[in-house]
SEKEZA-517773 format. One record per residue (C-alpha): residue in three letters; residue number from 1; x, y, z. Coordinates in steps of 0.25 Angstrom, whole numbers. Each point is the difference from the previous one (the first is absolute). Layout:
N
+------+-----+-------+-------+-------+
! type ! seq !  east ! north !    up !
+------+-----+-------+-------+-------+
!  ALA ! NUM !     X !     Y !     Z !
...
+------+-----+-------+-------+-------+
***
This chain:
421
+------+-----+-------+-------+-------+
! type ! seq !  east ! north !    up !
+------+-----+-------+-------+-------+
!  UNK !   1 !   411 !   418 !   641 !
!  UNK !   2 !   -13 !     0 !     2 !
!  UNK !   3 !   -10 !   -13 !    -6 !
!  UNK !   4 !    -9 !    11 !   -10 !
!  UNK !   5 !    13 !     5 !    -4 !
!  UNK !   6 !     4 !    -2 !   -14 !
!  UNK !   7 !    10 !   -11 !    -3 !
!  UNK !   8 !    10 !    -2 !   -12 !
!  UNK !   9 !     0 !   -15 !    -5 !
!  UNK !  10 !     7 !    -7 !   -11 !
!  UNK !  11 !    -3 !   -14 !    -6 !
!  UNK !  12 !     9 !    -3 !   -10 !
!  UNK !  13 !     9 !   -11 !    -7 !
!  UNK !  14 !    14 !     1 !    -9 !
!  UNK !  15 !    11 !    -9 !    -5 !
!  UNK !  16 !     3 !    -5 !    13 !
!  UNK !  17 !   -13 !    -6 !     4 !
!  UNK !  18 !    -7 !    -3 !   -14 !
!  UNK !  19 !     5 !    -7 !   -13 !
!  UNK !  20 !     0 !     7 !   -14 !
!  UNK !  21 !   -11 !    -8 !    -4 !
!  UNK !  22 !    -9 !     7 !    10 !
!  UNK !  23 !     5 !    14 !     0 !
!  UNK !  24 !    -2 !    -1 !   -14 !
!  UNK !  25 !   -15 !    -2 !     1 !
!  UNK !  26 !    -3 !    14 !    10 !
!  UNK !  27 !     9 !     8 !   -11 !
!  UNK !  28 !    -7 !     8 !    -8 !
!  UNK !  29 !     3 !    11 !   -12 !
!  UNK !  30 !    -4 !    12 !    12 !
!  UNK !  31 !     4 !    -8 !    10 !
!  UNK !  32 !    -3 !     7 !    13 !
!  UNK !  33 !   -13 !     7 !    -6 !
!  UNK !  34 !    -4 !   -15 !    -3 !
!  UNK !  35 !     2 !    -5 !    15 !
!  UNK !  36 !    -6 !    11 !     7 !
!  UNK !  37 !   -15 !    -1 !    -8 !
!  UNK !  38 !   -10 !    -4 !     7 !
!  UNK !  39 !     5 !     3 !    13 !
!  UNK !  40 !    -2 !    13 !     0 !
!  UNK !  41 !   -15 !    -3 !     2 !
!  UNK !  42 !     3 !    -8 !    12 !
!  UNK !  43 !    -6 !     9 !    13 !
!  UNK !  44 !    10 !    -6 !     8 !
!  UNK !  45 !    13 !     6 !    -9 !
!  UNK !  46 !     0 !    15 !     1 !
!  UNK !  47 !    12 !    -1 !    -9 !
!  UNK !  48 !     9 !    -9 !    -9 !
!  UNK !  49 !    13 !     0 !    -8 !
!  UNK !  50 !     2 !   -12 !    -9 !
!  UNK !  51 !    16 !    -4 !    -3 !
!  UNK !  52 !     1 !   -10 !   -11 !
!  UNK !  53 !    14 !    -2 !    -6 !
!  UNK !  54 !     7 !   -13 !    -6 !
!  UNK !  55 !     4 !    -3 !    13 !
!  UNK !  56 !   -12 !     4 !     9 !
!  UNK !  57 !   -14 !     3 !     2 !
!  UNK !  58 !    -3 !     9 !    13 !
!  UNK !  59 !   -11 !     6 !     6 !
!  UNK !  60 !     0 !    12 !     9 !
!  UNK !  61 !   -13 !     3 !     7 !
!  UNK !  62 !    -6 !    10 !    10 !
!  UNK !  63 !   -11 !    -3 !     9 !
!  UNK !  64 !    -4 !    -2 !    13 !
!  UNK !  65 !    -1 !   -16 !     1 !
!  UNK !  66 !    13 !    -8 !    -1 !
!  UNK !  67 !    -7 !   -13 !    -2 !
!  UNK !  68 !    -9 !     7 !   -12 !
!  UNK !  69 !    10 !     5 !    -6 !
!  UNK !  70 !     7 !   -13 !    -2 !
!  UNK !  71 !   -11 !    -8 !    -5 !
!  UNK !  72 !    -4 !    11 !    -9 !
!  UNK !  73 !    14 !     0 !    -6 !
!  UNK !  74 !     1 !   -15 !     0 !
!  UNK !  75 !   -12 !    -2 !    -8 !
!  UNK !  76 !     4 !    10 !   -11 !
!  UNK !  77 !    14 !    -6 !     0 !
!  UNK !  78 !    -6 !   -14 !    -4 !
!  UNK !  79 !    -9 !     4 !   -10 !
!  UNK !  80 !    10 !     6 !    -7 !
!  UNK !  81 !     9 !   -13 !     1 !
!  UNK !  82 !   -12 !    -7 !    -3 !
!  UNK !  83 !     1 !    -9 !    12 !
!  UNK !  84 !    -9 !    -3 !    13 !
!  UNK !  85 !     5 !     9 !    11 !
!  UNK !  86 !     3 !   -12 !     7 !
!  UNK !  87 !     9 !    -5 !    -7 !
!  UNK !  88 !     8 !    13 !    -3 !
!  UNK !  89 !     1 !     7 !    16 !
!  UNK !  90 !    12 !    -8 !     4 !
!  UNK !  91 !     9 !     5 !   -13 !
!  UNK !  92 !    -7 !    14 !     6 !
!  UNK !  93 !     7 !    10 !    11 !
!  UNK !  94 !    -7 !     9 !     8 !
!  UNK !  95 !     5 !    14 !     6 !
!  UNK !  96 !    -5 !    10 !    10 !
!  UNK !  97 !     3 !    13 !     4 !
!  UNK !  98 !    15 !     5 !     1 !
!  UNK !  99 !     4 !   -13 !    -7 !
!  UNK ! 100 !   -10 !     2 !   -11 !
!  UNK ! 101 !     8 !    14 !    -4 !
!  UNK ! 102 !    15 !    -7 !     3 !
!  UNK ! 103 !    -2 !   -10 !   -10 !
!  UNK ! 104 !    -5 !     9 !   -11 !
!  UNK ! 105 !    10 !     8 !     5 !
!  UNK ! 106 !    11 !   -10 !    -3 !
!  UNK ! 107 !    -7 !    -4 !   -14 !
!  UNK ! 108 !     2 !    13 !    -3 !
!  UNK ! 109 !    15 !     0 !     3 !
!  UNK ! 110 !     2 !   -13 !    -7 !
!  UNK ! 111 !     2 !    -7 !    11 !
!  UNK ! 112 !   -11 !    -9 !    -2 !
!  UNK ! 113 !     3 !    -3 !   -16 !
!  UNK ! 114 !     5 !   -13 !    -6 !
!  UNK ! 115 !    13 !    10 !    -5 !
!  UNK ! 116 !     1 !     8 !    13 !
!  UNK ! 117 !     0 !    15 !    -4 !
!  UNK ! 118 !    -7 !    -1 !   -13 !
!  UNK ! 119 !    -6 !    13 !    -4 !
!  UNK ! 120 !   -10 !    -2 !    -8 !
!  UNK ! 121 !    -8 !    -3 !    14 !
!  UNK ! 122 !     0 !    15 !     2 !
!  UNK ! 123 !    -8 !     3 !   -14 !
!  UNK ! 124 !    -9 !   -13 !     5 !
!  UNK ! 125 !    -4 !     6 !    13 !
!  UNK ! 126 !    -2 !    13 !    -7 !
!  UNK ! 127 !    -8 !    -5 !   -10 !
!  UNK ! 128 !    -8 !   -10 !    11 !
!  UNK ! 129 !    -4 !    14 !     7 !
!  UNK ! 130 !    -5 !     9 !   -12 !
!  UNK ! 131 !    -8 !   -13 !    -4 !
!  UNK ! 132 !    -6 !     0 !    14 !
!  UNK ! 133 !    -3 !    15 !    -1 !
!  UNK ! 134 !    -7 !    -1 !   -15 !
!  UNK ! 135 !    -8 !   -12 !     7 !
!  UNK ! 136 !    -6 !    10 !    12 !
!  UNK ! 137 !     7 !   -11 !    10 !
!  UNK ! 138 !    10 !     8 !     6 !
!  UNK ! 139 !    -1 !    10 !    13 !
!  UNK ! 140 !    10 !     8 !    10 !
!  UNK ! 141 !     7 !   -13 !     7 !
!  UNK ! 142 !     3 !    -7 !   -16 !
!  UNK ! 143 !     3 !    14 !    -5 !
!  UNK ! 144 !    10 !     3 !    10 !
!  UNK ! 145 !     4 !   -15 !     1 !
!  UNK ! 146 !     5 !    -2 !   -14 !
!  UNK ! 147 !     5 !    12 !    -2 !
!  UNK ! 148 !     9 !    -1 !    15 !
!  UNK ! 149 !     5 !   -13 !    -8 !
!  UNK ! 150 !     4 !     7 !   -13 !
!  UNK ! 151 !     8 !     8 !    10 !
!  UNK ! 152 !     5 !   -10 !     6 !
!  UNK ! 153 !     3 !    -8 !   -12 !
!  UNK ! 154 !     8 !    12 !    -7 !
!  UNK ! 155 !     7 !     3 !    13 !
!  UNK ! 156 !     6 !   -15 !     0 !
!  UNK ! 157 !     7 !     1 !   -13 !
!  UNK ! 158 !     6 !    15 !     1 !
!  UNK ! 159 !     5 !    -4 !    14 !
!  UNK ! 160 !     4 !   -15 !    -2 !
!  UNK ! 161 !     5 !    -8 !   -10 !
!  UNK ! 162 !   -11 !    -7 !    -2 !
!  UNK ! 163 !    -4 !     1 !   -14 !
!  UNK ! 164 !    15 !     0 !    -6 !
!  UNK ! 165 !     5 !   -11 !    -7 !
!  UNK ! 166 !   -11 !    -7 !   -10 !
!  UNK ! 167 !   -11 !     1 !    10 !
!  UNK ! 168 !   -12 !    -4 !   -10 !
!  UNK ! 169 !    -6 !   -12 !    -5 !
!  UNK ! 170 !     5 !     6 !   -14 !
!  UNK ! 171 !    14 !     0 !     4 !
!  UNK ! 172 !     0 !   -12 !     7 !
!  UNK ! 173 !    -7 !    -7 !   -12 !
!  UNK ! 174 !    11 !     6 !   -10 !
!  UNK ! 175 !    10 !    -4 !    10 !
!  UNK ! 176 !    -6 !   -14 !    -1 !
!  UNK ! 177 !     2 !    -2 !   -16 !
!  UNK ! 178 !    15 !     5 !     0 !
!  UNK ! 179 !     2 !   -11 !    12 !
!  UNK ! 180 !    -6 !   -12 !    -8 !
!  UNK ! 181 !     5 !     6 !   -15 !
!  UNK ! 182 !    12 !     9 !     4 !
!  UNK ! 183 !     2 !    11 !    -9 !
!  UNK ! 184 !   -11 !     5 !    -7 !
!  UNK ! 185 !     6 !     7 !   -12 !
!  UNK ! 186 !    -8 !    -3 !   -11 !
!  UNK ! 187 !    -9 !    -8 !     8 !
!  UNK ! 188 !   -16 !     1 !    -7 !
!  UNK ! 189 !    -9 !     3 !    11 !
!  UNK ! 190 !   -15 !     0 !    -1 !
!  UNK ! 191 !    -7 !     7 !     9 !
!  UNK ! 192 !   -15 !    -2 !    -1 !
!  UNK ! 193 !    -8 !    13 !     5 !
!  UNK ! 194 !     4 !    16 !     1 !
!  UNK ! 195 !    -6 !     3 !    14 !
!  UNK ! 196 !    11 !     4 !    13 !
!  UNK ! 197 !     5 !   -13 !     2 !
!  UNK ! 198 !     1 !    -4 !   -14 !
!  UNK ! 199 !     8 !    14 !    -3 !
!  UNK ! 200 !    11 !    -3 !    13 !
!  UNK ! 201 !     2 !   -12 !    -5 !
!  UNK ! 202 !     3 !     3 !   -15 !
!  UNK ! 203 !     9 !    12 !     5 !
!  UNK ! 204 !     9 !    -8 !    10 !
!  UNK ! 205 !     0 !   -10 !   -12 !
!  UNK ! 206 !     4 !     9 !   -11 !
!  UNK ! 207 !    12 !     7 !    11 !
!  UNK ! 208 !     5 !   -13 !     1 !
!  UNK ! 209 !     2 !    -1 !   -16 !
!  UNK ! 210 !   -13 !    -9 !    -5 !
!  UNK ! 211 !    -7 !     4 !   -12 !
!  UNK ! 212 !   -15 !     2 !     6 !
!  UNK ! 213 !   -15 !    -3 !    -9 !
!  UNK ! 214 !   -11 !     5 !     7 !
!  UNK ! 215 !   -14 !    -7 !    -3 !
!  UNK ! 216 !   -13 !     6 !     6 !
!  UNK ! 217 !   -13 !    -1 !    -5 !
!  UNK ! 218 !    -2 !    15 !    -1 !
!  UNK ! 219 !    13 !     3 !   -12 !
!  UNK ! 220 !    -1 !    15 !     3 !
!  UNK ! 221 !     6 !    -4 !    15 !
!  UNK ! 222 !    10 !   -10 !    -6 !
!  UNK ! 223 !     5 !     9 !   -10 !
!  UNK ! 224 !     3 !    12 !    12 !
!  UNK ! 225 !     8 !   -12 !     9 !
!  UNK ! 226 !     7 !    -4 !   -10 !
!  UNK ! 227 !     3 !    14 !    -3 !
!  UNK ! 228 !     4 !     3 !    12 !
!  UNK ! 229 !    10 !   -11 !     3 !
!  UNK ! 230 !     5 !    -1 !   -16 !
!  UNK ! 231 !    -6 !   -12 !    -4 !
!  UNK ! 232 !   -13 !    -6 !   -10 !
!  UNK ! 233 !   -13 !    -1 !     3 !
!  UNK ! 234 !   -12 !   -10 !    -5 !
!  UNK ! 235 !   -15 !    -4 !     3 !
!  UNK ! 236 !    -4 !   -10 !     8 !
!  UNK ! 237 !    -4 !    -8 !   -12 !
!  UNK ! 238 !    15 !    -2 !    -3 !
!  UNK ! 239 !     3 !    -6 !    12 !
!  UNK ! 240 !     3 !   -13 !    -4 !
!  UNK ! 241 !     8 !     3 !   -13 !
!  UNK ! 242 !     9 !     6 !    11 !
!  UNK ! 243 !     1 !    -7 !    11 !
!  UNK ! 244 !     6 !   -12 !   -11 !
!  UNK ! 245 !    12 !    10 !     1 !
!  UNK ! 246 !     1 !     5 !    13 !
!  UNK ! 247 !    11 !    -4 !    12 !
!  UNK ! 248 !    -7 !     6 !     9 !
!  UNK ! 249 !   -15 !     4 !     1 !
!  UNK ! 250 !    -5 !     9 !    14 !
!  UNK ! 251 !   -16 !    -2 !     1 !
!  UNK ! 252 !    -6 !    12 !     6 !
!  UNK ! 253 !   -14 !     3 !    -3 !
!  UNK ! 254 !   -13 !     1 !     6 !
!  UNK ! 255 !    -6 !   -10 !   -10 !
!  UNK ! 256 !   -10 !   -10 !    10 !
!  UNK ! 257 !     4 !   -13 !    -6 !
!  UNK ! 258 !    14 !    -6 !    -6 !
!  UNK ! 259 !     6 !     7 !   -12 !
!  UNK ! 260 !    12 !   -11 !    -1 !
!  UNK ! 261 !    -4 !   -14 !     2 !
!  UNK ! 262 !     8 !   -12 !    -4 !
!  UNK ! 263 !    -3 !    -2 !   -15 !
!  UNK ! 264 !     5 !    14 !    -3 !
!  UNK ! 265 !    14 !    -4 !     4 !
!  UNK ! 266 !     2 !   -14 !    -2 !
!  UNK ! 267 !     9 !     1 !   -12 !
!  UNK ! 268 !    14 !    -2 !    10 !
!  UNK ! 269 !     5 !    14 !     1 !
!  UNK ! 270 !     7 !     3 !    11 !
!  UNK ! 271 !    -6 !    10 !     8 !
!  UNK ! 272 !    -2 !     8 !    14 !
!  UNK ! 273 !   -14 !     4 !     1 !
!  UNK ! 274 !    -6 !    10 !    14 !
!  UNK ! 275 !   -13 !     2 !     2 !
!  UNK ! 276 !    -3 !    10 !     8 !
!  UNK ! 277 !   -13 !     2 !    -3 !
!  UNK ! 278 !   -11 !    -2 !    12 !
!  UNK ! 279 !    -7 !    -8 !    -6 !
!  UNK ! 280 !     9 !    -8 !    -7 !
!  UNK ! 281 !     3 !     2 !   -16 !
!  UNK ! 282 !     8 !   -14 !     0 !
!  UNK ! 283 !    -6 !   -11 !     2 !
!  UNK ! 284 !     7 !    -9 !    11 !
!  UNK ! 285 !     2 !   -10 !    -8 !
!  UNK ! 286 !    10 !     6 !   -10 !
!  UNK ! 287 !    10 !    -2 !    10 !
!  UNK ! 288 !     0 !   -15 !    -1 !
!  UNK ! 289 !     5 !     2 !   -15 !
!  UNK ! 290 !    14 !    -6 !    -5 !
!  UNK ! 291 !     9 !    15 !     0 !
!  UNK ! 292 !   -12 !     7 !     7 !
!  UNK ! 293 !     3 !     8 !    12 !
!  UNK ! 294 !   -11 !     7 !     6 !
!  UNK ! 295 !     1 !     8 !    14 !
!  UNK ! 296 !   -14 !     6 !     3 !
!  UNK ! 297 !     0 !    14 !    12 !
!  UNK ! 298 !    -1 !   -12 !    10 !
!  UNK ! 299 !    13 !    -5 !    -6 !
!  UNK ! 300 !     9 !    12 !     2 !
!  UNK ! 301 !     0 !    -3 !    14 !
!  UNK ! 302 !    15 !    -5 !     0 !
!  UNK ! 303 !     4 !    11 !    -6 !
!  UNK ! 304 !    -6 !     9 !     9 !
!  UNK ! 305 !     5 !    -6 !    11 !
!  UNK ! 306 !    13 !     3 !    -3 !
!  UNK ! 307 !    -3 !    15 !     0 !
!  UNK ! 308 !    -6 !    -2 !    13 !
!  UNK ! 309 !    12 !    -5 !     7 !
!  UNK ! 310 !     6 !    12 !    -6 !
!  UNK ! 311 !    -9 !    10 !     8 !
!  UNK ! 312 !    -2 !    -5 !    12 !
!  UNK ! 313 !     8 !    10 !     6 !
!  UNK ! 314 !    -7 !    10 !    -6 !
!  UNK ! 315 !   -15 !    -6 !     1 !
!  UNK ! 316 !     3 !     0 !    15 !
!  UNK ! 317 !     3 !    17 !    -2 !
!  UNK ! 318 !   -12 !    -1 !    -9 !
!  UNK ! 319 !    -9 !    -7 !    12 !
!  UNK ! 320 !     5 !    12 !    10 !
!  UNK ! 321 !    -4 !    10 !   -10 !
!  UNK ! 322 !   -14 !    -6 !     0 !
!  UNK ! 323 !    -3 !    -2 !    13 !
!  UNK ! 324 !     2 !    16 !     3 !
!  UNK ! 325 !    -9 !     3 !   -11 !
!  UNK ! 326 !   -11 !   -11 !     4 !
!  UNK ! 327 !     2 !     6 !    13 !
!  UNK ! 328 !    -4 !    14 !    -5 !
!  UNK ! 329 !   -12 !    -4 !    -6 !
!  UNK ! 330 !    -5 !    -9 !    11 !
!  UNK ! 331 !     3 !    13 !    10 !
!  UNK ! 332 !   -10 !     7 !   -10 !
!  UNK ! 333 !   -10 !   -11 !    -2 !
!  UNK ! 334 !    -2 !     1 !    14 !
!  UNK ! 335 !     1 !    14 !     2 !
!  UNK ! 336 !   -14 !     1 !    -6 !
!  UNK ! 337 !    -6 !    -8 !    10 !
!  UNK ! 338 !     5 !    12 !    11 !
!  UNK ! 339 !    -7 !    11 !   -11 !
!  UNK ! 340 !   -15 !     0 !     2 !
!  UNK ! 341 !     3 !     1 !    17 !
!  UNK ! 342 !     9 !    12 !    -2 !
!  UNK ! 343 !    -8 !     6 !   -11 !
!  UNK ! 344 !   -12 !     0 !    12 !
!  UNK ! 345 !    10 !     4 !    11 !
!  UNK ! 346 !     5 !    13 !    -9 !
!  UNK ! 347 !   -15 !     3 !    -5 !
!  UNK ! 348 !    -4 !    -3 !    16 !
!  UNK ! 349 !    12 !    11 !     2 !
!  UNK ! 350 !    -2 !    11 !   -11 !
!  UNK ! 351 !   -15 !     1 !     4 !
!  UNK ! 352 !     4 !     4 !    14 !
!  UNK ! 353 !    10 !     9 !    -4 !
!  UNK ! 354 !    -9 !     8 !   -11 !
!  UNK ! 355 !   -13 !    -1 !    11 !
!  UNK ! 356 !     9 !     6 !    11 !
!  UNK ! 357 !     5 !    11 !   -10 !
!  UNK ! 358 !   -14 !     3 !    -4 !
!  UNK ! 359 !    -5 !     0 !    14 !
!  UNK ! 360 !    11 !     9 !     5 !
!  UNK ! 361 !     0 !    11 !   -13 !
!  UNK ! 362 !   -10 !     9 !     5 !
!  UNK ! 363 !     6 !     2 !    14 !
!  UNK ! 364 !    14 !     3 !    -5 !
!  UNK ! 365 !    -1 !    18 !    -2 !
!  UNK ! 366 !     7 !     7 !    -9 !
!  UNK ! 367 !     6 !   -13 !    -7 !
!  UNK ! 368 !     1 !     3 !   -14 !
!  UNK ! 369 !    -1 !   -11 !   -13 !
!  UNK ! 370 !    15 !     0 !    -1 !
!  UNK ! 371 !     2 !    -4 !    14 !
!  UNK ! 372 !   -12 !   -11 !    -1 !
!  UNK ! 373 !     9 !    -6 !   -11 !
!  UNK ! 374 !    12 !    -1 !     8 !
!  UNK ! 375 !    -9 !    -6 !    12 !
!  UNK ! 376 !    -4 !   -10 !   -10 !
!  UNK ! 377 !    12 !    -5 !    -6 !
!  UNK ! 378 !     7 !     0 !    15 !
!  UNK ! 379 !   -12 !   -10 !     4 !
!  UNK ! 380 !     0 !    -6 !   -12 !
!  UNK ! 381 !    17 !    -3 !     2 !
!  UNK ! 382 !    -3 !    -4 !    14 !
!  UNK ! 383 !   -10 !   -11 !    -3 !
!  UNK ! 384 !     9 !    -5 !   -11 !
!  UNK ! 385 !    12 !     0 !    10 !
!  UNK ! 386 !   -10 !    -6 !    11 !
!  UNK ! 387 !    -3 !   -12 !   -10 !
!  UNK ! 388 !    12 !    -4 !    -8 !
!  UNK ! 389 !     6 !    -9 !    11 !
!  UNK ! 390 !   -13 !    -8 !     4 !
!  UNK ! 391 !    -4 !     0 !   -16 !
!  UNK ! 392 !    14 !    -6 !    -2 !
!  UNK ! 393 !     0 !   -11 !    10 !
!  UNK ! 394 !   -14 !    -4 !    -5 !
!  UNK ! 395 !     7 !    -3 !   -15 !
!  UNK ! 396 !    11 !    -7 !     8 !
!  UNK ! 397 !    -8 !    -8 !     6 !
!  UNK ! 398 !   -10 !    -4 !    -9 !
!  UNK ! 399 !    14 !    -8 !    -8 !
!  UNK ! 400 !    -2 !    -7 !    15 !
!  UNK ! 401 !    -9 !   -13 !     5 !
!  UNK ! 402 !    -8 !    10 !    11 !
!  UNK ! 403 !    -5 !    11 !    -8 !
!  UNK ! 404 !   -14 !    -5 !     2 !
!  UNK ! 405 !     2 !     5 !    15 !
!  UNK ! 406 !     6 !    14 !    -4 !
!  UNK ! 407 !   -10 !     3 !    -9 !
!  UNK ! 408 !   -12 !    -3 !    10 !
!  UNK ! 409 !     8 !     7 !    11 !
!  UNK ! 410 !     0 !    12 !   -11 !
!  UNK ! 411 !   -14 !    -1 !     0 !
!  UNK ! 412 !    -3 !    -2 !    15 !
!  UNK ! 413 !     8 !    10 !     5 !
!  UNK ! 414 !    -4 !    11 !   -11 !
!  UNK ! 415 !   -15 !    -5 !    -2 !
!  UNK ! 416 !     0 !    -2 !   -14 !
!  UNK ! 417 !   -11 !    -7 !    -7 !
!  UNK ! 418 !     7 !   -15 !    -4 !
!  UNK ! 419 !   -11 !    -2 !    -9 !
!  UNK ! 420 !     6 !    12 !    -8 !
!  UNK ! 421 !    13 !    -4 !     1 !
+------+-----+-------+-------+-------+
***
C-alpha cells in the first residue's frame, strides 16, 4: 500500500503480558470511552477505538503514520496506569494492518480470553464500539472493523464448540468453590455487587444449590438480583455483619479501593473468597489469613487451563474461522485504496461517453426521444462492461504489495490528474 495510505494500528496489553495490579489501574467505570479521551484530539489519529476489559486494555487507531500512532497510544496507556511510558512499553504489543484486525478478530471469538470462548467478550466489544461512536472517535475502517468482528465472533460459537461447556470467568469461578468445598447445598454465599459479573456468578451459584446474599451499595439493585436468583438482599453497610457468616464471599464491584481487608475477616472462619473485581475489592493480604483462601482473576488461571486443554481442537477450527474473516476485511481495507483511481477512471469514461452523445445528437435524423433512450442505456451498459474487468483487478490488486504501480499506470495511460486521485 501506498506510504499516505491509511494504516490500522493496535497498541495494547492483557493477562498474558501485564499483572492484575496493572491492568487494574487503566480500568475504568466506562472503560473504552475512558482510554480513547484525549486522543481524539491528537492530529495524527484520524480514529480510535478504546477496548478495556478485566483482562485487557487495547487501542485501535487509524492514521497515516505507524510510528505516531504507537507513541500516541503509548502515552495514553501509561497515564491511565499511572506509570512513565518507559517503563510500561515492554508489557505493551503492537499490531499493524491485517494482523491488527486478526487479533481483534480472535478476541472476539474468545480465543484470546483467559476462559477460551467466554461470551461476555461479545457484549464488551460491542459496548467498546458504541462508546467510540458517542465519543465522535470512530470512522468507516473502525466502523466496519468492529462490526466484521462481532460477525466473526458470533460466527465461531454457531459453527464451533467454542463457547460450550462453562466458557466464563463466572462458571469457572463457580466451578472453582464446588472444587475446594464440594457440594454446595446449603452453602451461604455472599456475593458483593449486582452488575454482569456479579449476576453470573450468584446464578451459577444458586444452580448449584448455595443460598445466595447480594449486597451492593445501590439496595434497589440488590433487591432485583436477589430476586432473580432467589436469594436476600442488603446495603453495603451490612457488609461486615455478613461476611462473619458467609462460606464463600465473590467480590465484584467497581468500588476503586479494597472493600474486604484483613480485619474484617480475622475471626478464623473458613472461607473461599474471589475477587473478580479489576481493581481489587480484596485486599491481598487476606489470603495470608489461618482458613482464608483467596483467588483473585489472575488466580483462576489453573482452572482455566484445564478448559483450554479441552478446546484445543476446537481453537484451532476457531483460528481458520478467523483468518477467513480477517482476510475479508483486509481484501476491503485495501480495496479502498483502488477507489479514488477507479472513481477518476469512470468519471474520465462517462464524460467521453455523454460528450460524444451530445456531439453526435444533432446529426442523427429522424431519431426520436425513445430511441436516444435506448442509445443511452446501450452506451451506458457498454462502458460498464468495458470497465468491470480492469475495475476488478484494481481491487485485487490493491490487497497486493505493487498497487502503487497499477494505480500510477491508471493514471499514466488514462491521463488522470493524481493530485485528484
Amino acid at each position: 500500500m501506498s506510504d499516505a495510505w491509511v494504516k490500522l494500528v493496535l497498541v495494547g496489553t492483557n493477562h498474558r503480558h501485564a499483572p492484575v495490579t496493572l491492568r487494574e489501574r487503566m480500568a475504568r467505570d466506562d472503560h473504552g470511552r475512558a482510554v480513547v479521551d484525549r486522543l481524539i484530539d491528537n492530529d495524527q489519529v484520524a480514529e480510535a477505538v478504546g477496548l478495556a476489559t478485566c483482562n485487557r486494555c487495547e487501542l485501535y487507531m487509524v492514521g497515516t503514520d505507524v510510528a505516531a500512532l504507537r507513541e500516541a497510544a503509548t502515552a495514553r496507556l501509561a497515564e491511565l496506569a499511572g506509570r512513565p511510558a518507559g517503563e510500561i512499553e515492554g508489557l505493551l504489543y503492537v499490531h499493524e494492518g491485517q494482523a491488527a484486525a486478526g487479533h481483534l478478530f480472535e478476541v472476539a471469538s474468545g480465543l484470546d480470553s483467559m476462559v477460551p470462548g467466554e461470551s461476555q467478550i461479545l457484549a464488551q466489544i460491542r459496548d467498546a464500539h458504541a462508546d467510540a461512536l458517542d465519543a465522535g472517535s470512530t470512522g468507516a475502517v473502525t466502523n466496519r472493523l468492529f462490526s466484521a468482528a462481532l460477525e466473526a465472533g458470533k460466527h465461531a460459537r454457531h459453527a464451533t464448540a467454542i463457547g460450550e461447556g462453562g466458557a466464563s470467568i463466572a462458571s469457572v469461578a463457580a466451578d472453582l468453590v464446588r472444587e475446594r468445598l464440594g457440594d454446595l447445598a446449603g452453602v451461604r454465599v455472599l456475593v458483593v455487587g449486582a452488575g454482569r459479573t456479579a449476576a453470573l456468578v450468584a446464578t451459577q451459584l444458586r444452580a448449584r444449590g448455595a443460598a445466595i446474599t447480594i449486597v451492593n451499595r445501590d439496595r434497589g439493585r440488590a433487591g432485583a438480583l436477589a430476586a432473580r436468583v432467589g436469594g436476600r438482599s442488603a446495603g453495603l453497610d451490612a457488609l461486615a455483619e455478613l461476611l462473619a457468616g458467609a462460606d464463600v464471599v465473590v467480590a465484584a464491584t467497581s468500588a476503586p479501593g479494597f472493600l474486604i481487608c484483613p480485619g474484617d475477616v480475622a475471626d478464623g472462619r473458613r472461607r473461599v473468597l474471589i475477587d473478580l473485581a479489576v481493581p481489587r475489592d480484596v485486599n491481598p493480604a487476606v489470603g495470608e489469613l489461618p482458613g482464608q483462601t483467596l483467588v483473585d482473576v489472575d488466580g483462576l488461571e489453573q482452572t482455566v487451563q484445564r478448559n483450554i486443554r479441552l478446546r484445543v481442537a476446537e481453537a484451532d477450527r476457531v483460528r481458520e474461522l478467523v483468518d477467513r474473516h480477517a482476510e475479508a476485511f483486509w481484501a476491503w481495507l485495501c480495496g479502498l485504496e483502488a477507489v479514488p483511481a477507479i472513481t477518476s477512471l469512470r468519471a474520465l469514461a462517462e464524460q467521453i461517453r455523454t460528450s460524444e452523445l451530445d456531439r453526435a445528437r444533432d446529426k442523427w435524423e429522424g431519431l426520436t426521444e425513445h430511441d436516444r433512450e435506448r442509445l443511452d442505456l446501450l452506451t451506458r451498459g457498454m462502458l460498464q462492461k468495458l470497465l468491470h474487468r480492469p475495475t476488478v483487478r484494481l481491487k485485487q490488486a490493491a490487497a497486493e504489495d505493487g498497487f502503487a504501480a497499477y494505480a500510477d499506470a491508471v493514471a499514466d495511460l488514462f491521463g488522470l490528474d493524481r493530485a485528484e486521485r
